[in-house]
C-alpha positions, 0 to 999 in steps of 0.5 A, a space after each residue: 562675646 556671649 553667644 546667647 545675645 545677639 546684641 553685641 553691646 548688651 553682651 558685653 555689658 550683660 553677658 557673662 564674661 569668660 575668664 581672660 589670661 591675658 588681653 593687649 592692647 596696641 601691645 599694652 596690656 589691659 587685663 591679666 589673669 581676668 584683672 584690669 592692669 590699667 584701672 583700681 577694680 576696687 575703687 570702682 566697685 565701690 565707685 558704682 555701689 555708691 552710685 547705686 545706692 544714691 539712685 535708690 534713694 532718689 526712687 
């Protein structure tokens, strides 16, 4: 959690985030080495830029 936010959804969604080894989930893992395991990052980078970009040209 960022220490500077009191907010704790808008840290985590604002909030830089520290680097992650490793983060399990139920035993699973989601994040290793500070990438996602069970998503493409790529995909939704990209996903969200689109997004961005359609909003700004809706003004």
């Amino acid at each position: 959690m960022h220490s500077s936010i009191a907010d704790p959804v808008a840290a985590l969604t604002l909030g830089a985030l520290p680097p992650l080894t490793l983060l399990l989930v139920n035993g699973r893992p989601v994040v290793e080495r500070g990438h996602l395991t069970t998503v493409n990052e790529d995909r939704i980078a990209k996903a969200a830029a689109d997004a961005a970009k359609e909003l700004a040209a809706r003004g």
